[in-house]
C-alpha positions as CSV (number, residue, x, y, z in Angstrom):
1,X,48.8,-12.5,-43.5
2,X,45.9,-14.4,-42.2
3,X,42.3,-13.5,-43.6
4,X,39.0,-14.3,-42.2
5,X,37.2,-17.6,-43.3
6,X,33.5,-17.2,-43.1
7,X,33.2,-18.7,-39.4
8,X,35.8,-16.0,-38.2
9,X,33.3,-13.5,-40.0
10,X,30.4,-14.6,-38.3
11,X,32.0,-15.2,-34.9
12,X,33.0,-11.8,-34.6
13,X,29.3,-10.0,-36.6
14,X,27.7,-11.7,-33.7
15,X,29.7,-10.8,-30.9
16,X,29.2,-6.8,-32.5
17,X,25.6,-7.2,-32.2
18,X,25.2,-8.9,-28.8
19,X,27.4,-6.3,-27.3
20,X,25.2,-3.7,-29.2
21,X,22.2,-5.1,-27.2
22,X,24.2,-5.1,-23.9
23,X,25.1,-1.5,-24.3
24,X,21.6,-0.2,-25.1
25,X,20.5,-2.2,-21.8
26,X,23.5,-0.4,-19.6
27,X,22.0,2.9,-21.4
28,X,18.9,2.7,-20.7
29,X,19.5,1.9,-17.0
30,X,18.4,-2.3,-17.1
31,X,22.0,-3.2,-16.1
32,X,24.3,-1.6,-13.4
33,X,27.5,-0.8,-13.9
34,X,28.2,-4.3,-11.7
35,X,26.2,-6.1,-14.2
36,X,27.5,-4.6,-17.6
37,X,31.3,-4.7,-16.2
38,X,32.1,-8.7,-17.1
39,X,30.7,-8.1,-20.1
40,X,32.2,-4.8,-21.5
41,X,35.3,-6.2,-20.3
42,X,35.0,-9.3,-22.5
43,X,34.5,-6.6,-25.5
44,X,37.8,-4.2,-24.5
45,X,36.0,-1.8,-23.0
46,X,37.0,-0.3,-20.0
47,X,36.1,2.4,-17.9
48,X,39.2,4.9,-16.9
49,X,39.4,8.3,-15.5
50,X,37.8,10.5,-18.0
51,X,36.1,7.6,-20.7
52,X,36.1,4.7,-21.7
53,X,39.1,3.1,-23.4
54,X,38.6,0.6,-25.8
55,X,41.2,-2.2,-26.6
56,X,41.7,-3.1,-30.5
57,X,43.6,-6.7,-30.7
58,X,46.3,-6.8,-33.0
59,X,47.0,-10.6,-33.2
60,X,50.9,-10.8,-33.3
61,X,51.2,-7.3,-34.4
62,X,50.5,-7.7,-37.8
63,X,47.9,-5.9,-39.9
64,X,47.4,-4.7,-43.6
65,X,47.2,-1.0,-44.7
66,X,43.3,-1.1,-44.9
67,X,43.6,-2.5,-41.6
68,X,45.1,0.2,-40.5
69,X,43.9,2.9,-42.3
70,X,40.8,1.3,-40.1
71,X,42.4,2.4,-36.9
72,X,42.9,5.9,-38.1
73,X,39.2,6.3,-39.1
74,X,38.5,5.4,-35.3
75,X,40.4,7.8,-34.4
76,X,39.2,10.5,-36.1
77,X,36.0,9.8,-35.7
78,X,35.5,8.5,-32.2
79,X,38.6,9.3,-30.1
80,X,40.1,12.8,-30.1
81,X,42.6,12.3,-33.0
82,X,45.3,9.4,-32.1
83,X,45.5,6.1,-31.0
84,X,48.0,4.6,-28.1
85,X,49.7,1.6,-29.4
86,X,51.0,-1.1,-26.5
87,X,53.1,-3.5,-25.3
88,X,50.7,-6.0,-26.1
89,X,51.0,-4.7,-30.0
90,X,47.5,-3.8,-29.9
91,X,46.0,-0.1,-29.9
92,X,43.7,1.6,-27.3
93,X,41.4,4.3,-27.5
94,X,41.2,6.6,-24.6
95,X,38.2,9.0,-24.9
96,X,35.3,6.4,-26.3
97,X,31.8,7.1,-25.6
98,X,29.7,4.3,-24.6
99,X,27.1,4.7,-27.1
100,X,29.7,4.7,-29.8
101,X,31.5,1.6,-28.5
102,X,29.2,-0.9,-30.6
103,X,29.5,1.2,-34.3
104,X,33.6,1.3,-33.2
105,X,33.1,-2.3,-33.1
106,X,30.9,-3.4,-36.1
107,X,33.6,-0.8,-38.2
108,X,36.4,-3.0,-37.2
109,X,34.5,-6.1,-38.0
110,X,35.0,-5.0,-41.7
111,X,38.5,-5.3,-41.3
112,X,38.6,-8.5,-39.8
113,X,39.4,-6.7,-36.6
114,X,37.7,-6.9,-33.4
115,X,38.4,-6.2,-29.3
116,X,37.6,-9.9,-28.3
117,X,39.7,-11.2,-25.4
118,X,42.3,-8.0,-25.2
119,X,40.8,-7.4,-21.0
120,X,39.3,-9.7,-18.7
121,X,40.8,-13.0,-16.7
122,X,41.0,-14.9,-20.2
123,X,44.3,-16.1,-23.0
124,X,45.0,-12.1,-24.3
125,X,46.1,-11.5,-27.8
126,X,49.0,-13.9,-28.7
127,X,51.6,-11.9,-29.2
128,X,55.1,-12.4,-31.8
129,X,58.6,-10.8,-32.7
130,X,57.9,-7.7,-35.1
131,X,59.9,-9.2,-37.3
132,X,58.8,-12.3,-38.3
133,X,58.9,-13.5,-41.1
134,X,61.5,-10.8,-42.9
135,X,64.6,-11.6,-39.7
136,X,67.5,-13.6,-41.4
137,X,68.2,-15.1,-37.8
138,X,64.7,-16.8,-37.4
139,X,64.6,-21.0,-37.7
140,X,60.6,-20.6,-39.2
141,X,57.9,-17.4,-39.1
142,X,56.2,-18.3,-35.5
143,X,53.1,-16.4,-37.0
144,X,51.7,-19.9,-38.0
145,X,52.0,-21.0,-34.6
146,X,51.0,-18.0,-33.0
147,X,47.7,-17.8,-35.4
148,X,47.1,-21.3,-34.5
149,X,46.9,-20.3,-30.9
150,X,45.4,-17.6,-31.4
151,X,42.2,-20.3,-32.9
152,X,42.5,-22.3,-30.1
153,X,42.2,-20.0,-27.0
154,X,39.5,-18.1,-28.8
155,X,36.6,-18.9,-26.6
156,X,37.9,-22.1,-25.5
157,X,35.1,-22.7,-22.7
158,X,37.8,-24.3,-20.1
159,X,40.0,-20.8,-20.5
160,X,37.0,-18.2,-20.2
161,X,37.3,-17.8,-16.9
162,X,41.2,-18.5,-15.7
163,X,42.0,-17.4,-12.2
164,X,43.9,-14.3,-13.7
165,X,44.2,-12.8,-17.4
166,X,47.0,-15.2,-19.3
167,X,49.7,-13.3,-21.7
168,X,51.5,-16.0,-24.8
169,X,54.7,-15.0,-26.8
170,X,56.0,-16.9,-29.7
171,X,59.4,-16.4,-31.1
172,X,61.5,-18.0,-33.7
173,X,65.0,-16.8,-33.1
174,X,67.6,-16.8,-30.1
175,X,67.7,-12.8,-30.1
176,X,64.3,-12.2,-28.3
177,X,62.7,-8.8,-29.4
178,X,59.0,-9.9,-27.7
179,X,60.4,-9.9,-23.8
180,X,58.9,-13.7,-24.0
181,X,60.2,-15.1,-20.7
182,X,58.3,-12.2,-18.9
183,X,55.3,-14.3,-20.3
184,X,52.3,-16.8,-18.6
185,X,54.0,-19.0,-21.5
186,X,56.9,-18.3,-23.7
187,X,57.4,-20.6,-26.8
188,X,60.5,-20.2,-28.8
189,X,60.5,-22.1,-32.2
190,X,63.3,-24.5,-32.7
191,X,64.6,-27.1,-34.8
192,X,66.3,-30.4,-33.6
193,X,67.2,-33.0,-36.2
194,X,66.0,-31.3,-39.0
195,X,62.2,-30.8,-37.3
196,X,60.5,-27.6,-35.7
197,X,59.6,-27.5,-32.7
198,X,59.1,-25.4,-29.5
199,X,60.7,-24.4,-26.3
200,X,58.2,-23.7,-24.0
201,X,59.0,-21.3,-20.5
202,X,56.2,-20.8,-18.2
203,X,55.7,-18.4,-15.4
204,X,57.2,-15.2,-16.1
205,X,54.9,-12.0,-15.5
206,X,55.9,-8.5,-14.1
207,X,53.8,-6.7,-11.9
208,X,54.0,-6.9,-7.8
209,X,55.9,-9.8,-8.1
210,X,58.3,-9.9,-11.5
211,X,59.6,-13.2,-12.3
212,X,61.6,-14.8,-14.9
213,X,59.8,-17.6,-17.0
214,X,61.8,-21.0,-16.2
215,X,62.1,-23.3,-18.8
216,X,59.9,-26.4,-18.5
217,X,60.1,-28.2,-21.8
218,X,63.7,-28.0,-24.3
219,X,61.4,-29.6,-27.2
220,X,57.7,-29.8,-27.8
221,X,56.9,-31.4,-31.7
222,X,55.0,-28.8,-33.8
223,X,52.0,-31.4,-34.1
224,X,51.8,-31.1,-30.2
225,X,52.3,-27.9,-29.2
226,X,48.5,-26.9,-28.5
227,X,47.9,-30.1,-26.5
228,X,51.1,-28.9,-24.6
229,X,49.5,-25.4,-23.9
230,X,46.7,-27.1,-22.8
231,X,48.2,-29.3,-20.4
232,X,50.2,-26.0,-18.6
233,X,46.8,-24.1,-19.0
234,X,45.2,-27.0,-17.7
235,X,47.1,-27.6,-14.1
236,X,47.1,-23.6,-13.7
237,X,43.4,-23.4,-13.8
238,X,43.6,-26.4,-11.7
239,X,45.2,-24.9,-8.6
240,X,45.1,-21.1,-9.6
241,X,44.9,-18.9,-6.6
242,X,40.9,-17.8,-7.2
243,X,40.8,-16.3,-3.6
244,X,43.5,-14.1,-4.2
245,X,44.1,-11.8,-7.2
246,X,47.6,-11.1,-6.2
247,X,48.6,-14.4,-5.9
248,X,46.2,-15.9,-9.0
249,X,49.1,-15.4,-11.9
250,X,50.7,-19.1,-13.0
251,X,54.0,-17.6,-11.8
252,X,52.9,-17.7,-8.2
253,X,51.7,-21.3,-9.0
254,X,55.0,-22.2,-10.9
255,X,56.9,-20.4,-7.8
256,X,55.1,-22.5,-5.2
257,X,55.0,-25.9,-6.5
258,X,58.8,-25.7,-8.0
259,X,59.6,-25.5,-11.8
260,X,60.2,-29.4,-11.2
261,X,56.9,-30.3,-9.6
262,X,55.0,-28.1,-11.8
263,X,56.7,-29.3,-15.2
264,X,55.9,-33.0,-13.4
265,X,52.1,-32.3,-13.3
266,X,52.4,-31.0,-16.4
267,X,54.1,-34.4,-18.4
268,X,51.1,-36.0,-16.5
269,X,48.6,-33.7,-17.8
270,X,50.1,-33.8,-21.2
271,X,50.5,-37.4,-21.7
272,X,46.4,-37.3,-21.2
273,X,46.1,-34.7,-23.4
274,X,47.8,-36.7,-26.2
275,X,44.7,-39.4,-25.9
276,X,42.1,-36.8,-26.6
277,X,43.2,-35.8,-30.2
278,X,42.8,-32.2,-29.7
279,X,45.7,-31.6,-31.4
280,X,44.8,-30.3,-35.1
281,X,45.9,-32.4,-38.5
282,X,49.0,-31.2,-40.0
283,X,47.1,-30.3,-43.2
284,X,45.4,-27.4,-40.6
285,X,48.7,-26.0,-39.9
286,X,49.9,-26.6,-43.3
287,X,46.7,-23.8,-44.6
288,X,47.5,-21.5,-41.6
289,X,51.0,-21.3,-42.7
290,X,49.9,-20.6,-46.7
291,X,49.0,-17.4,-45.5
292,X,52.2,-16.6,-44.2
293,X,54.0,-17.3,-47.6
294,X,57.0,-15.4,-48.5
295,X,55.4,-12.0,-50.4
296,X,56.5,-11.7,-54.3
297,X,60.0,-10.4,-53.9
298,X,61.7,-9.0,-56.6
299,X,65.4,-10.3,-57.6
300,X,68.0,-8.4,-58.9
301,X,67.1,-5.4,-56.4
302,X,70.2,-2.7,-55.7
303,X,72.0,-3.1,-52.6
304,X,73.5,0.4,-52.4
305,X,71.9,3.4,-50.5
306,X,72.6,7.1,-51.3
307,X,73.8,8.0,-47.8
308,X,74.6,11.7,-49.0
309,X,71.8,13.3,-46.9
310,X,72.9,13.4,-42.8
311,X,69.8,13.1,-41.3
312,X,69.2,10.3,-43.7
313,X,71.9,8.6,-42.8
314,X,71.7,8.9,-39.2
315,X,68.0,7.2,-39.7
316,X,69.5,4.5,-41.6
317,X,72.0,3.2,-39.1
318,X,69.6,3.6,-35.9
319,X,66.3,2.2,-37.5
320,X,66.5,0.3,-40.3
321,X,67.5,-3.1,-39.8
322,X,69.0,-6.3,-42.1
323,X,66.4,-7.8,-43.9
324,X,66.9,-11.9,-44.8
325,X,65.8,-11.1,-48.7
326,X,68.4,-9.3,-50.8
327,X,67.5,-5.7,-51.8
328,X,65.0,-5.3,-49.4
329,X,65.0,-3.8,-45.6
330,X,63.1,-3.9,-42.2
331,X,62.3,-0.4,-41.2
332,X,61.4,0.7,-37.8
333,X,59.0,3.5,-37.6
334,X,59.8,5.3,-33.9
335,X,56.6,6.8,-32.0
336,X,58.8,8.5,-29.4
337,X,59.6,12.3,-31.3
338,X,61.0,14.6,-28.7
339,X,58.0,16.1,-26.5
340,X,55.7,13.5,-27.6
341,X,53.6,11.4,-26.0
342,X,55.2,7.3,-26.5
343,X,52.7,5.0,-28.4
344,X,50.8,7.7,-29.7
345,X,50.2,8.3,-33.2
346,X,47.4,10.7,-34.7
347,X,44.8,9.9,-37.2
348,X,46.8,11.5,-40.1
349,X,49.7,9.6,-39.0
350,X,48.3,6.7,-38.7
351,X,46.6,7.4,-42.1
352,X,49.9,8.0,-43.8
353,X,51.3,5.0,-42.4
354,X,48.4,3.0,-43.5
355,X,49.6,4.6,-47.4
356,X,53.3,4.1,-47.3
357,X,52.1,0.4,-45.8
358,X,50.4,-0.4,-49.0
359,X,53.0,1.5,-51.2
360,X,56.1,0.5,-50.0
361,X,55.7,-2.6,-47.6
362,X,53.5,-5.2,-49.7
363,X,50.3,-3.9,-47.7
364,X,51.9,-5.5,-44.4
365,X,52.7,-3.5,-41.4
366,X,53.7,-4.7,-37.7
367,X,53.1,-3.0,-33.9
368,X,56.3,-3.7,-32.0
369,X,56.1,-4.7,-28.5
370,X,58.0,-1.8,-27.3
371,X,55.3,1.0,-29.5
372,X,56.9,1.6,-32.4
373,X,55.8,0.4,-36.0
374,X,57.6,-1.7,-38.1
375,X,57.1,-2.0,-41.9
376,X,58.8,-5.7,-42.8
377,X,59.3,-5.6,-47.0
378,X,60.4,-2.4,-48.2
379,X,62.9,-1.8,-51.0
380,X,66.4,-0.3,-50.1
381,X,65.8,1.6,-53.4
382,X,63.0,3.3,-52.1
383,X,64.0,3.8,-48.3
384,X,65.1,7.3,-48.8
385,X,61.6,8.5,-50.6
386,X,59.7,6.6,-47.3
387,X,61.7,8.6,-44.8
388,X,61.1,12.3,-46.4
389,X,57.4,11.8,-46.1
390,X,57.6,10.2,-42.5
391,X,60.1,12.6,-41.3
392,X,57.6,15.0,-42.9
393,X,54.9,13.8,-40.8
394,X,56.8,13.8,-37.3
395,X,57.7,10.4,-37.4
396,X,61.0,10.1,-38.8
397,X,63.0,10.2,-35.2
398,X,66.4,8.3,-35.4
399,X,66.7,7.1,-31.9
400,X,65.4,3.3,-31.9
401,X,66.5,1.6,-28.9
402,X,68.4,4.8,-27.6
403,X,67.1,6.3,-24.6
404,X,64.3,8.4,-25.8
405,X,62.5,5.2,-27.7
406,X,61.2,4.9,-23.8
407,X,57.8,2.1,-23.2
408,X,55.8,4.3,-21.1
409,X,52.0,3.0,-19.8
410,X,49.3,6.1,-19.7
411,X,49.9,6.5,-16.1
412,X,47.5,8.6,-13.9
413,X,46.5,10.6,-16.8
414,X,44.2,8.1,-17.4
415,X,44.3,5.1,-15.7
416,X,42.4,4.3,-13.0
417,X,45.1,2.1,-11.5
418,X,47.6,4.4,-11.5
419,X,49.0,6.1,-8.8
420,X,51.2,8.5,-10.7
421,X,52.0,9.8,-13.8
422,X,54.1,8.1,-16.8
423,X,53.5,10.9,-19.8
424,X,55.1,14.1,-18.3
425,X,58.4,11.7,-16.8
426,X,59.0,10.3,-20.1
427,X,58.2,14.0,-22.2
428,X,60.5,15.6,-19.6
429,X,63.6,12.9,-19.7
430,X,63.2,13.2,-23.5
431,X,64.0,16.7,-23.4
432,X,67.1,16.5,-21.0
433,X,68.3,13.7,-23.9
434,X,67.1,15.4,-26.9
435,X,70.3,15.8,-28.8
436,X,70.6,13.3,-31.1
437,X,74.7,12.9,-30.7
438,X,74.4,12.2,-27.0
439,X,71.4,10.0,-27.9
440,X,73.9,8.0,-29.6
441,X,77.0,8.0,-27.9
442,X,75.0,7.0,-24.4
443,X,74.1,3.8,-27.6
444,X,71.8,0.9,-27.0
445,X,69.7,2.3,-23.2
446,X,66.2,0.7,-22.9
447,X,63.9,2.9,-20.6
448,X,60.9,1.9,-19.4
449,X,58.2,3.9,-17.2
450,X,54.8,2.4,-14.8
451,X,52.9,4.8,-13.3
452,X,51.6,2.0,-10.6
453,X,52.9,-1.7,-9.5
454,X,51.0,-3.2,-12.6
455,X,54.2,-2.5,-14.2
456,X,52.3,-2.0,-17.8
457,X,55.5,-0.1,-18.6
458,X,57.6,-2.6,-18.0
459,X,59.5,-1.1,-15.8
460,X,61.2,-4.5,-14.2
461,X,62.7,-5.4,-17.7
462,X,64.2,-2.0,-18.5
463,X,67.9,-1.0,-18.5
464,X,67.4,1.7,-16.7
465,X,63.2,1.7,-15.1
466,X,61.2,4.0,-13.3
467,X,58.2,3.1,-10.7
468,X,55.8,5.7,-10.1
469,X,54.5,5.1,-6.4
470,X,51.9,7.1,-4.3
471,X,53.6,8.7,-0.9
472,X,51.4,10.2,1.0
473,X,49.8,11.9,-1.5
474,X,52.5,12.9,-3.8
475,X,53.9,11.1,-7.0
476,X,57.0,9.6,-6.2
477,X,59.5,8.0,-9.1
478,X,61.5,4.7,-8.2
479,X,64.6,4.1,-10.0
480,X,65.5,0.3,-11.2
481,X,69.0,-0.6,-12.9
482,X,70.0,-3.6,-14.8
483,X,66.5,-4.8,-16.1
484,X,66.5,-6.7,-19.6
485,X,63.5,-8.4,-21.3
486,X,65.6,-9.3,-24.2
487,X,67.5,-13.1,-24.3
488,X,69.7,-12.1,-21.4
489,X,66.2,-11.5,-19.2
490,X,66.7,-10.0,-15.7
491,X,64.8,-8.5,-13.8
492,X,65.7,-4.3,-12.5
493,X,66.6,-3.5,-8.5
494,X,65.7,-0.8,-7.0
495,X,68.1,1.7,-5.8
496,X,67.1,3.0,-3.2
497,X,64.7,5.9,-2.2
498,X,62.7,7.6,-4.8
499,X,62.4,10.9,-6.6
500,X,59.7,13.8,-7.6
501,X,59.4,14.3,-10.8
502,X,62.1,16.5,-11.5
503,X,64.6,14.5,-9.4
504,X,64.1,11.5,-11.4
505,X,64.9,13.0,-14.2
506,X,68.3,14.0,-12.6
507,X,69.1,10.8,-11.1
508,X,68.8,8.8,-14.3
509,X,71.5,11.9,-15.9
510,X,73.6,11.3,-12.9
511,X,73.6,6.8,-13.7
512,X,74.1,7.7,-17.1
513,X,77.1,10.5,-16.6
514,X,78.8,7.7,-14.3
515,X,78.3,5.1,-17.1
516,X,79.7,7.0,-19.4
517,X,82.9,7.5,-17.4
518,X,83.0,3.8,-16.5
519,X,82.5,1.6,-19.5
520,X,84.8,-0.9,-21.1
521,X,85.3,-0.4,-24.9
522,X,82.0,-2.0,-26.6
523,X,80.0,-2.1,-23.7
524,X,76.2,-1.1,-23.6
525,X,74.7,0.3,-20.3
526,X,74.0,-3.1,-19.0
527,X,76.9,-4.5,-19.7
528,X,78.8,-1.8,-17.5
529,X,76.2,-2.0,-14.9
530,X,76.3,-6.1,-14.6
531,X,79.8,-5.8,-14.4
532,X,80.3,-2.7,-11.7
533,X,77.3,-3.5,-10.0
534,X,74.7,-1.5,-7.9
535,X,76.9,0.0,-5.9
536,X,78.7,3.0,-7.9
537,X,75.7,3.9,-9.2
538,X,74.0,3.9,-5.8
539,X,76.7,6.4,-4.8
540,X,76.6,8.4,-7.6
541,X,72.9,9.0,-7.3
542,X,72.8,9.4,-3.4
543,X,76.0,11.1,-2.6
């Protein structure tokens, strides 16, 4: 795990106590709201509903159980109890006060934590699979490489002010688990001859406009990839649609101009970029990755696990995954119990999470893009002692990747953008699926919820994905099919017209009733639907 040098430490002290200054000023009525906005924005802070939220970055998901334990002091002490963890693998706080905003910020600061760059038209927190580092299947832990982007774009005066805010992936394996070609840029980590490298796709992005990252580059050298970055951040801020915030994303550029045009500015660009030296020495790459060392494993380790208890066992098969190091496990904490709220975790969850982090996981603990929690290096010996005390704390729910592990966004509940709400749609479809058998037998169903076209839900890439629209009025529930941000990216279609709330839930019973009689022997929900098509489940919803 990457720790602070003292430049990081001093970077960040500073930024707490400038914002401090700008806060008292917006308190005391010497800045409007006009005035403060830019800059709270460049802090986290927005201002919703009810409160201000505040964003937390979690660079590539990856913290350390006093790191964590961190978070839950926050929320004890400044929220009302809980944090929201997000797509982006960071956590958001929904109820901050203003005049607590600065002390929330010099807190994290002693974690090597801050809010710096997670709102505003800038490169966002770099984001990674959850994995890392532990997956068998990966060709090199992309935390390096994402850490080393994450030192680049940080304040990088040419990026400050892009025409639009600028989302990076970086994954290491052919099984994507980070959606990365529904990024600005999506690297995947490869090796050809014998040498890392990187893929790079650029353009993806959801919201009004979803589209599908094209590839632009099959290999990019490891010692080049930031003056590669540059060069596509480069021709973006070049032409970037300024005048227009709906056409200001780099996949409305990458549209327009043509993958081919585009990725021939972009050789041009690069080729420059290559005289300038910007990229960093090896030896710079070489300490980033130190930090990312294999932990101490032990050897030796026993393989089997008592799978006497059920409920244990049911766990064990839906959550836990292979691990590359014998003896040891990836477990997947879920944050989607039945009636809860998806992403949220209390303080004393978060707390105990934080302890089993540091007493079961080599004090290392991931956010998943899809709000769940992973801890990376735990012993198979000890996985049935770690589920009794999370199942004891409400978060031992078997259902990863089954339809009640939905990605919801906040929705109208508290977001200012929103047109309609994303909580009660998720708590309510959670109930009509919330026996654990039919859970399973419906098998691998990825649902995903927006309250507004923003699509912070991520409602294009889900199997099955629900739009929450304003008509007239009155909430009204879109239904997508056949949505994937995984390898096999697609991107949902609608089905027709929309629901209330109670309809949707309905609707998505009557797709997955008709799936159910339909499939093919080994086939998931997108498989049947890419095979039948729209149009039985059109008729089975509609009549």
């Amino acid at each position: 795990m990457y720790r602070y040098d003292q430049y990081d430490q001093e970077i960040v002290d500073a930024r707490v106590e400038e914002f401090r200054d700008q806060a008292r000023r917006r308190l005391a009525g010497e800045m409007t709201e006009d005035q403060f906005k830019p800059l709270r924005l460049m802090n986290g802070l927005y201002l919703q509903l009810h409160a201000y939220m505040l964003r937390v970055a979690v660079p590539y998901g990856t913290m350390s159980g006093k790191q964590m334990r961190m978070l839950g002091h926050i929320a004890r002490k400044y929220d009302k109890g809980y944090g929201h963890f997000t797509t982006r693998q960071n956590i958001q706080y929904n109820w901050i006060k203003l005049e607590d905003a600065a002390d929330i910020l010099a807190d994290l600061a002693t974690v090597e934590m801050h809010a710096i760059q997670t709102s505003g038209n800038c490169i966002r927190n770099i984001s990674s699979d959850q994995y890392a580092g532990a997956a068998a299947d990966e060709v090199a832990d992309p935390r390096p490489w994402a850490e080393l982007l994450r030192q680049w774009s940080t304040f990088h005066p040419e990026f400050t002010y892009l025409p639009r805010k600028f989302k990076i992936a970086v994954i290491a394996s052919e099984e994507d688990r980070a959606a990365m070609r529904l990024h600005d840029i999506g690297i995947e980590l490869v090796k050809r001859d014998g040498k890392v490298g990187a893929k790079f796709f650029v353009g993806g992005g959801m919201g009004r406009t979803p589209m599908i990252a094209p590839e632009i580059r099959d290999f990019v050298p490891e010692e080049e990839l930031i003056s590669y970055a540059e060069a596509c951040l480069r021709v973006y801020n070049r032409y970037g649609r300024r005048d227009n915030k709906y056409k200001a994303r780099i996949k409305i550029l990458v549209h327009e101009l043509g993958a081919d045009e585009y990725r021939r500015q972009v050789e041009e660009e690069f080729a420059h970029m290559k005289t300038l030296g910007i990229d960093p020495p090896v030896a710079e790459l070489d300490r980033i990755r130190a930090y990312f060392a294999d932990p101490a494993y032990e050897t030796g380790l026993p393989e089997a696990v008592d799978r006497s208890d059920p409920d244990f066992a049911l766990w064990l098969d839906q959550n836990v995954v292979a691990h590359k190091q014998p003896g040891y496990a990836i477990v997947n904490i879920s944050l989607k119990p039945t009636g809860g709220i998806p992403g949220d975790a209390s303080a004393e969850q978060i707390e105990l999470i934080a302890d089993l982090t540091e007493r079961y996981s080599m004090d290392e603990v991931r956010v998943t893009h899809a709000q769940n929690i992973v801890l990376p290096y735990v012993k198979k010996a000890d996985l049935y002692t770690l589920w009794q005390q999370l199942d004891e704390a409400g978060l031992g729910a078997s259902n990863l990747d089954l339809i009640t592990d939905m990605i919801a966004c906040p929705g109208l509940d508290y977001c200012s953008l929103a047109n309609a709400r994303s909580i009660p749609v998720a708590q309510k479809i959670a109930q009509r699926f919330a026996d654990p058998q039919r859970q399973r037998d419906l098998g691998e169903l990825k649902l995903k919820i927006s309250g507004c076209i923003n699509a912070c839900g991520h409602h294009h890439a889900g199997h099955i994905g629900i739009l929450g629209v304003d008509r007239k009025g009155v909430e009204n529930y879109q239904l997508l099919l056949g949505g994937s941000g995984a390898e096999d990216a697609s991107i949902g279609t609608i089905t027709g017209p929309g629901f209330g709330e109670d309809g949707i839930v309905d609707a998505i019973e009557k797709v997955t009733d008709l799936y159910v009689s339909e499939r093919q022997e080994g086939e998931r929900f997108l498989d049947t639907y890419r095979r039948l098509g729209m149009k039985p489940f059109k008729e089975a919803i509609y009549g």
